[in-house]
Biopython code that builds the backbone (N, CA, C, O; Angstrom):
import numpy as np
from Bio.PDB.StructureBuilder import StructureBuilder

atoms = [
    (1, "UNK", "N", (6.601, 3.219, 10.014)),
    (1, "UNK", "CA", (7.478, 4.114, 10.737)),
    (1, "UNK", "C", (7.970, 5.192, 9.771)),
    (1, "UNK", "O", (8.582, 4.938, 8.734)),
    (2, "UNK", "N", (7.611, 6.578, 10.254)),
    (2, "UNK", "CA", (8.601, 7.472, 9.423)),
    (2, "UNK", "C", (9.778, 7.811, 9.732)),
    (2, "UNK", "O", (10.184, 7.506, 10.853)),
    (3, "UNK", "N", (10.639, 8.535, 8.815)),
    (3, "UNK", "CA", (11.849, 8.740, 9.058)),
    (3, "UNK", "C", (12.373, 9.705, 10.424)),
    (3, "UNK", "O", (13.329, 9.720, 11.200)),
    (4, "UNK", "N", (10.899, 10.615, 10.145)),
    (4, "UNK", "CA", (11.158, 11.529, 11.562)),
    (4, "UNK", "C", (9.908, 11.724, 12.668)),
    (4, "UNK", "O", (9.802, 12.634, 13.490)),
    (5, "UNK", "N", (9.272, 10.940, 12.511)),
    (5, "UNK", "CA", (8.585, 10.304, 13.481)),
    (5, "UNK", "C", (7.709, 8.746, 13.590)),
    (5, "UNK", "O", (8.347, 7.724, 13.336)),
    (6, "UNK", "N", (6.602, 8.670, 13.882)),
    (6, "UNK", "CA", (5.726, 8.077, 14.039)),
    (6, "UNK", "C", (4.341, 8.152, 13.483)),
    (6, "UNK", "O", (3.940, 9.213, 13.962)),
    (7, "UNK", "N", (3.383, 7.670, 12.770)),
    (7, "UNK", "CA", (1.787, 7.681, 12.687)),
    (7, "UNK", "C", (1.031, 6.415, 12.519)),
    (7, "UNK", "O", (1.602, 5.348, 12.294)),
    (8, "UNK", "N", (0.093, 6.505, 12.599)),
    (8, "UNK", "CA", (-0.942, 5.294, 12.640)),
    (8, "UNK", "C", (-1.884, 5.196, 11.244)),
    (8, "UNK", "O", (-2.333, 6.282, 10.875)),
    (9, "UNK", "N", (-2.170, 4.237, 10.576)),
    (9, "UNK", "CA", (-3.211, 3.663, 10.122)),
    (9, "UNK", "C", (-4.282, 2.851, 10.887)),
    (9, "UNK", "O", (-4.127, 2.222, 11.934)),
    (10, "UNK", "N", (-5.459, 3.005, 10.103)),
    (10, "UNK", "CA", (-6.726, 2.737, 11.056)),
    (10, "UNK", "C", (-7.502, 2.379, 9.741)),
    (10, "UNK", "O", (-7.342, 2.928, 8.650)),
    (11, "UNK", "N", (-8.626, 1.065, 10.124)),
    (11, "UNK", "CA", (-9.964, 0.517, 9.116)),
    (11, "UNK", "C", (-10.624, -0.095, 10.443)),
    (11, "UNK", "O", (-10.312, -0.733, 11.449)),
    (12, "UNK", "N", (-12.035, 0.656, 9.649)),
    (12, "UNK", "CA", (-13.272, 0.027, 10.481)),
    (12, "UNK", "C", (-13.199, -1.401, 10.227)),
    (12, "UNK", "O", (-13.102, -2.013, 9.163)),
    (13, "UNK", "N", (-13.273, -1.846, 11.561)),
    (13, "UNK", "CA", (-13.206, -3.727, 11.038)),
    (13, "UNK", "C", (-14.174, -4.305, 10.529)),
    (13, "UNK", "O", (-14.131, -5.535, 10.507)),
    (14, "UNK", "N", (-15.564, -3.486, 9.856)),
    (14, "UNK", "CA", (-16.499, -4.582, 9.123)),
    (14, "UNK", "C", (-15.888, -3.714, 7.862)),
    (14, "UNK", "O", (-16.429, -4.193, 6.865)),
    (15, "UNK", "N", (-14.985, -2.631, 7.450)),
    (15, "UNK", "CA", (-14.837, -2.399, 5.992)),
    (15, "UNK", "C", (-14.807, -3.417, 4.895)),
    (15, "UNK", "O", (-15.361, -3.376, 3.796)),
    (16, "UNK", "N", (-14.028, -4.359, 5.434)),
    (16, "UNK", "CA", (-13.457, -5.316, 4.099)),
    (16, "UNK", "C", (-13.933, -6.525, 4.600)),
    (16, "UNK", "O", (-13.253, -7.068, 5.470)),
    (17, "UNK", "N", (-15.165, -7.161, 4.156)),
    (17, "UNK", "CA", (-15.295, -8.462, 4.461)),
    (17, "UNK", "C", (-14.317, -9.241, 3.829)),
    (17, "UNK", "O", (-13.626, -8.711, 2.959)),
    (18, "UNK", "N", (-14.053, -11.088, 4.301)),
    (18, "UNK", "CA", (-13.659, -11.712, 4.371)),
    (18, "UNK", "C", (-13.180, -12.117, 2.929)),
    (18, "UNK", "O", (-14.202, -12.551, 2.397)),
    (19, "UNK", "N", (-12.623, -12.160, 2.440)),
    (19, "UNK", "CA", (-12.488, -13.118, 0.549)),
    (19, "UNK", "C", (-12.486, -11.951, 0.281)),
    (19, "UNK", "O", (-12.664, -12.067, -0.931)),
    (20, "UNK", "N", (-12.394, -10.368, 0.531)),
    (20, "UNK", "CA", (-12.373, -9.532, -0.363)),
    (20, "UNK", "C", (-10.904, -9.101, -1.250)),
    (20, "UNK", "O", (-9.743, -8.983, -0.856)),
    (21, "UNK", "N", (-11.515, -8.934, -2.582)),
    (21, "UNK", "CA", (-10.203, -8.715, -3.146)),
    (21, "UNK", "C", (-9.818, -6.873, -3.389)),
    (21, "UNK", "O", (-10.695, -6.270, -4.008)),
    (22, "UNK", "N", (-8.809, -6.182, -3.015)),
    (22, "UNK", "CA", (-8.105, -4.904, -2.860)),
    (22, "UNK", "C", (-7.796, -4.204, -3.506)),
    (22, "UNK", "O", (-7.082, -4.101, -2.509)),
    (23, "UNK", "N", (-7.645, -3.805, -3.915)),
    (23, "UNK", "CA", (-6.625, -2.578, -5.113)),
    (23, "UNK", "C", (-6.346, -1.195, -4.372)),
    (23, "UNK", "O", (-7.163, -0.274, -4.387)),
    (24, "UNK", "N", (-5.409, -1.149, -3.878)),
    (24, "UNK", "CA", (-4.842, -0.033, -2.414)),
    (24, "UNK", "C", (-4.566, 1.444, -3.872)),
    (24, "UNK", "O", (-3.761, 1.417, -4.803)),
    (25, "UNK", "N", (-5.369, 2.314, -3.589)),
    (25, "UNK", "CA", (-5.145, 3.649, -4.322)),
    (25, "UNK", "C", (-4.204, 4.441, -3.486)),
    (25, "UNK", "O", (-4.411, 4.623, -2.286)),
    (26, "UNK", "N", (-2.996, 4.991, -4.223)),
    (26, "UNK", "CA", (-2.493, 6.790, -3.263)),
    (26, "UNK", "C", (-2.005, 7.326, -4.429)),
    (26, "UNK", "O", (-1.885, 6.965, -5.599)),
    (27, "UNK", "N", (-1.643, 8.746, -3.458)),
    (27, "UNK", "CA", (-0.988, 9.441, -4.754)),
    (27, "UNK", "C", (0.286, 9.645, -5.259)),
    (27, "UNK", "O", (0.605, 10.254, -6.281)),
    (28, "UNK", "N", (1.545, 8.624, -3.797)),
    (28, "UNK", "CA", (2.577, 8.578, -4.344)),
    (28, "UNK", "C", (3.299, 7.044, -3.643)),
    (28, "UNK", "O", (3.089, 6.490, -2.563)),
    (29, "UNK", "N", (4.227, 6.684, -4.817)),
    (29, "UNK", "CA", (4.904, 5.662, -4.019)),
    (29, "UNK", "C", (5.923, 5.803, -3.929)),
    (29, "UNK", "O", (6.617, 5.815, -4.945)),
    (30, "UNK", "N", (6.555, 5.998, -2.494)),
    (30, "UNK", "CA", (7.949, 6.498, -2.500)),
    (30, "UNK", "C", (8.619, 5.528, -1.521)),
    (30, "UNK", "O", (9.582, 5.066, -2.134)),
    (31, "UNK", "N", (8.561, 4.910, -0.083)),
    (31, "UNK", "CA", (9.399, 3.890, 0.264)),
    (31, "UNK", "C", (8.644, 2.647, 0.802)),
    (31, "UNK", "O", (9.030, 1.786, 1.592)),
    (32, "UNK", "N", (7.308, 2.811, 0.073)),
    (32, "UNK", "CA", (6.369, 1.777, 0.215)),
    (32, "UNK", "C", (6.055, 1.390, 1.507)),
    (32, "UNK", "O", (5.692, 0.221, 1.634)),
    (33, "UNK", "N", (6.099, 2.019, 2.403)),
    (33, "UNK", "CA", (5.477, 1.886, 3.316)),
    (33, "UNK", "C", (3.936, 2.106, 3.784)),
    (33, "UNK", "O", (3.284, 1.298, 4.446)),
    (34, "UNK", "N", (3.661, 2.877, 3.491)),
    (34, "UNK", "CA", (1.958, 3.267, 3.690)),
    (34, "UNK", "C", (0.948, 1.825, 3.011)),
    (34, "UNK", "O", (-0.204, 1.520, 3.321)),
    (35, "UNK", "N", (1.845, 1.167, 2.047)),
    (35, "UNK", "CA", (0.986, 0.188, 1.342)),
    (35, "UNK", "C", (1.054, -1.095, 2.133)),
    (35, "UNK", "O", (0.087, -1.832, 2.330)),
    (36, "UNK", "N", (2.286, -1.298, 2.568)),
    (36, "UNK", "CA", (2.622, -1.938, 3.422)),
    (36, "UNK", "C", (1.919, -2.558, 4.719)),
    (36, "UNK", "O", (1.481, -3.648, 5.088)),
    (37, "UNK", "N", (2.089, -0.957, 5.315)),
    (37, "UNK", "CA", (0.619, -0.771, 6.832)),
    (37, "UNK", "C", (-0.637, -1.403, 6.244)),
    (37, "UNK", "O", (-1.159, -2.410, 6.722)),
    (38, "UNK", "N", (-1.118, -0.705, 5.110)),
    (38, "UNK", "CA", (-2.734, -1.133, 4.352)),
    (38, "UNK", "C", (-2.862, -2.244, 3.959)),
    (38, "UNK", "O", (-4.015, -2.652, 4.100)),
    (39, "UNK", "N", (-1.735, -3.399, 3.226)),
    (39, "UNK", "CA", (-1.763, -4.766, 3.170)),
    (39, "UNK", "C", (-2.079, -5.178, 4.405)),
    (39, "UNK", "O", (-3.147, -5.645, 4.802)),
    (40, "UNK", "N", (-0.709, -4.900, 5.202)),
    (40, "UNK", "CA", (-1.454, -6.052, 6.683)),
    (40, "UNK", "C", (-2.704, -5.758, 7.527)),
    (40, "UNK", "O", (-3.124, -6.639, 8.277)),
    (41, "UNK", "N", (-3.355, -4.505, 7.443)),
    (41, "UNK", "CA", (-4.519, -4.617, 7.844)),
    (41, "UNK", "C", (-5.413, -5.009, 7.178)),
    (41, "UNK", "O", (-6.240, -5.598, 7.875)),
    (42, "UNK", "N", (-5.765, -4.963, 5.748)),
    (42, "UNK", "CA", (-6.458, -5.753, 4.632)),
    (42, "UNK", "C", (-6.162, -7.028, 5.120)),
    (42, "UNK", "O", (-7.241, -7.596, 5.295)),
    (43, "UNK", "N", (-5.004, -7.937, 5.502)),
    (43, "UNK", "CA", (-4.889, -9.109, 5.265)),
    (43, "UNK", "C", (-5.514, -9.438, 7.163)),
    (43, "UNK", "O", (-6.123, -10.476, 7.424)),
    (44, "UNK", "N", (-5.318, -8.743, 7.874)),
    (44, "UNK", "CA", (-5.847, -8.917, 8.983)),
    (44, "UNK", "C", (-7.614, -8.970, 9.137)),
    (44, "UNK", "O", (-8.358, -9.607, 9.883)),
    (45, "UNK", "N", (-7.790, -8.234, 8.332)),
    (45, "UNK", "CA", (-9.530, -8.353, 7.827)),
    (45, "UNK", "C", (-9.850, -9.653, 6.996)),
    (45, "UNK", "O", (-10.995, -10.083, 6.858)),
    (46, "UNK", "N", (-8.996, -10.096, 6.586)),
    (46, "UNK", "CA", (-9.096, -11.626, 5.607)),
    (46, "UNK", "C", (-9.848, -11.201, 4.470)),
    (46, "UNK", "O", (-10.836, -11.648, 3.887)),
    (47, "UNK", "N", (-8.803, -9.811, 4.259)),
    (47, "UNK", "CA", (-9.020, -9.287, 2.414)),
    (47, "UNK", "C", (-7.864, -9.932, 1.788)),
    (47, "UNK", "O", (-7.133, -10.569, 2.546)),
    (48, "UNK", "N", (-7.559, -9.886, 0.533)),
    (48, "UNK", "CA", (-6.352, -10.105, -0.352)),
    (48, "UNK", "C", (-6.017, -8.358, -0.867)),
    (48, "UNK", "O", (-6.903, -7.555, -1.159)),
    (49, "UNK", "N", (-4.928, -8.147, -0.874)),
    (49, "UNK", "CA", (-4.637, -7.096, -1.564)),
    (49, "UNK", "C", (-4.013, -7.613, -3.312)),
    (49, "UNK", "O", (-2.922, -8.116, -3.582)),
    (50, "UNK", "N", (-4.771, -7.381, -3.939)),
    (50, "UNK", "CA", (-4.050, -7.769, -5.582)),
    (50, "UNK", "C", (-3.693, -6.925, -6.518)),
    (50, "UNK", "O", (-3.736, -7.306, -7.688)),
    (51, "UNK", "N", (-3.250, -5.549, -6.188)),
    (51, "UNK", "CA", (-2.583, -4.268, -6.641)),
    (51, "UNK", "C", (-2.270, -3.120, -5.639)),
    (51, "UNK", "O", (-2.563, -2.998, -4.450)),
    (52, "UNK", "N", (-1.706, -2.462, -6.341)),
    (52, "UNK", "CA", (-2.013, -0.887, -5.841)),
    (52, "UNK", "C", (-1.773, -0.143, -7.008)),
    (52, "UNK", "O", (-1.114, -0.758, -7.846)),
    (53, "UNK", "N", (-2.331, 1.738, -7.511)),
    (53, "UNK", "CA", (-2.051, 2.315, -8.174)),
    (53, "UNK", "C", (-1.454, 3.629, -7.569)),
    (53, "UNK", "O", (-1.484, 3.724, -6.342)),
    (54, "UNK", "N", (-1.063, 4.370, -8.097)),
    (54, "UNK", "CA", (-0.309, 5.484, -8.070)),
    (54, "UNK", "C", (0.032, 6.449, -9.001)),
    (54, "UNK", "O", (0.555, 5.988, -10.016)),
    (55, "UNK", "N", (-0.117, 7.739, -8.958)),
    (55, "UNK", "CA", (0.200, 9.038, -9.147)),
    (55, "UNK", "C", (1.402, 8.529, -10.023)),
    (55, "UNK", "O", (1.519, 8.097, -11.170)),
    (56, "UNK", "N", (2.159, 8.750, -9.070)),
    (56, "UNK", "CA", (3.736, 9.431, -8.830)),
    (56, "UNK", "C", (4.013, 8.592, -8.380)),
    (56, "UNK", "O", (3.315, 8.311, -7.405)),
    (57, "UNK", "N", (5.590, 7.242, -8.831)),
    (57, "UNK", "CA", (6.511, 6.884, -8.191)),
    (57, "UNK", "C", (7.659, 7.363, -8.400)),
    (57, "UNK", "O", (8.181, 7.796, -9.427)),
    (58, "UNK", "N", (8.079, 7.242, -7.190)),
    (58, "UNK", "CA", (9.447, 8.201, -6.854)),
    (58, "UNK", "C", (10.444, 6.971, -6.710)),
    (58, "UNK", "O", (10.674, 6.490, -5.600)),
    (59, "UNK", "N", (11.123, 6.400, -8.064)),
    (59, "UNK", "CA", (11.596, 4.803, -7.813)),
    (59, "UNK", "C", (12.776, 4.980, -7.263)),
    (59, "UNK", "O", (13.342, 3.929, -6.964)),
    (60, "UNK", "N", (13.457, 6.157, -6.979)),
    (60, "UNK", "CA", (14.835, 5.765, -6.185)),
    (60, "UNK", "C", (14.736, 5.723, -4.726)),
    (60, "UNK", "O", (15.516, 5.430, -3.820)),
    (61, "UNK", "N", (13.918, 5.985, -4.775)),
    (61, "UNK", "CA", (13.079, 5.381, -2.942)),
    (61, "UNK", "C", (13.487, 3.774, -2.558)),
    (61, "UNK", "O", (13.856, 3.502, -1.415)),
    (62, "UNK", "N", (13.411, 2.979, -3.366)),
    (62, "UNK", "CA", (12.919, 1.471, -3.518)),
    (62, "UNK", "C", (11.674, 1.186, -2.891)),
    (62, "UNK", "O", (11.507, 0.487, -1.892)),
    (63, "UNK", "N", (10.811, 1.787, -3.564)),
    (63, "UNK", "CA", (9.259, 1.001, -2.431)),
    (63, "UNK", "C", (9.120, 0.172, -3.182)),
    (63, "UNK", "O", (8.672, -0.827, -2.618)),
    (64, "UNK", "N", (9.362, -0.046, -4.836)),
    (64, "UNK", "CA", (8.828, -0.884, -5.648)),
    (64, "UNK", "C", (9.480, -1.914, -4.874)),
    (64, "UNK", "O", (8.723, -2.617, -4.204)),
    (65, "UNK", "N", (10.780, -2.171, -4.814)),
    (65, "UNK", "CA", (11.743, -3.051, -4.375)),
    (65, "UNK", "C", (10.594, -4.316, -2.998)),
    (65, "UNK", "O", (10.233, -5.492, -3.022)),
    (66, "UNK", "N", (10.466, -3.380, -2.215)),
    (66, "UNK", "CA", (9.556, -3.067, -0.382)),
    (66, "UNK", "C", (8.641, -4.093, -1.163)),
    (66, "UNK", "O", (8.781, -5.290, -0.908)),
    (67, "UNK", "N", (7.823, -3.736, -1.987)),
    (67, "UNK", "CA", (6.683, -4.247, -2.472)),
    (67, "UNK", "C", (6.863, -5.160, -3.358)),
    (67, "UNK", "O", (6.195, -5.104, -4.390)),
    (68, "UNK", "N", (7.557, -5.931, -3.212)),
    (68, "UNK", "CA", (7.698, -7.352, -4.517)),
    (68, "UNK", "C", (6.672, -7.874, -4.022)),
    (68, "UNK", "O", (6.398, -8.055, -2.836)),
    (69, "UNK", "N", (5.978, -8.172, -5.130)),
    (69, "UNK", "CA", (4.978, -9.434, -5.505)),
    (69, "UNK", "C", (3.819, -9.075, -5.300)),
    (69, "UNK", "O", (2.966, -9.948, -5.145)),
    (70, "UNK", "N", (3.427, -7.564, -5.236)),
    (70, "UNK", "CA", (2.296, -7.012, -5.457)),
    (70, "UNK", "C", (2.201, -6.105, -6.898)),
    (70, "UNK", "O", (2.973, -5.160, -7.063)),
    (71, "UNK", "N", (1.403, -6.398, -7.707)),
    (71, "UNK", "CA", (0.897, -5.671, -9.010)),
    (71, "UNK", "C", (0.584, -4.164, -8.772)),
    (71, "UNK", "O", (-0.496, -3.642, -8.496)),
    (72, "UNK", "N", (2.106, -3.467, -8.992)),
    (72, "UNK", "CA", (2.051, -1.841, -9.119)),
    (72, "UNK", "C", (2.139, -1.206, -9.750)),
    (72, "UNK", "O", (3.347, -1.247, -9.986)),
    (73, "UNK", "N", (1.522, -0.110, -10.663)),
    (73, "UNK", "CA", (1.474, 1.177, -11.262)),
    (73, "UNK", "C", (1.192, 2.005, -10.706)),
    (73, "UNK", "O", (0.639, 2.110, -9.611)),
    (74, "UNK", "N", (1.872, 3.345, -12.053)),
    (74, "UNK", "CA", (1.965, 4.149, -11.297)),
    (74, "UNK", "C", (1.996, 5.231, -13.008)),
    (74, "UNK", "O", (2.585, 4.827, -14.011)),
    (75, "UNK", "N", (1.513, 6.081, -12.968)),
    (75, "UNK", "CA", (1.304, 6.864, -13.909)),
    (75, "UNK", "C", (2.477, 7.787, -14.611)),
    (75, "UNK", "O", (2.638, 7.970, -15.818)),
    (76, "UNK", "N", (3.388, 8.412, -13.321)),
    (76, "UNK", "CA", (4.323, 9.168, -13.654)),
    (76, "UNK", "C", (5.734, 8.155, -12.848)),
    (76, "UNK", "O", (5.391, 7.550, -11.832)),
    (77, "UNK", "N", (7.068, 8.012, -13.245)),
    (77, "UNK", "CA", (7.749, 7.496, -12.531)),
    (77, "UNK", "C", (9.107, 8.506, -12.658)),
    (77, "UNK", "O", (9.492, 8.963, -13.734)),
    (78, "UNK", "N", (9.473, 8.652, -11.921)),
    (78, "UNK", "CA", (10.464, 9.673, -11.517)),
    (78, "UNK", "C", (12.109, 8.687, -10.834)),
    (78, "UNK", "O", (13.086, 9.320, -10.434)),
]
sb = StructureBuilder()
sb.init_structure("model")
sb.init_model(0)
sb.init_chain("A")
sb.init_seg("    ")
for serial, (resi, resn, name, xyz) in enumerate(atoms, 1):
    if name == "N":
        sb.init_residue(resn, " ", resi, " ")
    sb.init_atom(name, np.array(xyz, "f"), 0.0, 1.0, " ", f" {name:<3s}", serial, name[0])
structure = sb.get_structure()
């Protein structure tokens, strides 16, 4: 959900076979949501997500917070 509206995420359902393991790429992490959406459809495909990387975190957001217990970097942190 965004703050001022609505959008969708979408994966072809043979993308990620079954036991696959993840590493979710973007270019910013700011209230961790987008990774969020992409875990549970990874995990709905019966992938594992076991990171994500990033650009740019924007940590007074708290996405890091959003995202406990997933392995995150991030290149620049702000």
């Amino acid at each position: 959900m965004l703050e001022y509206g609505e959008n969708s995420l979408e994966l072809h359902p043979d993308l990620i076979p079954a036991g696959s393991k993840v590493v979710i790429h973007d270019d910013v992490l700011a209230t961790g949501g987008t990774v969020e959406a992409i875990s549970k459809l990874v995990a709905q495909l019966g992938g594992e997500v076991v990171g994500a990387c990033f650009i740019i975190e924007l940590s007074f957001l708290g996405g890091r917070e959003k995202l406990a217990g997933t392995d995150l970097h991030a290149l620049i942190t702000y």
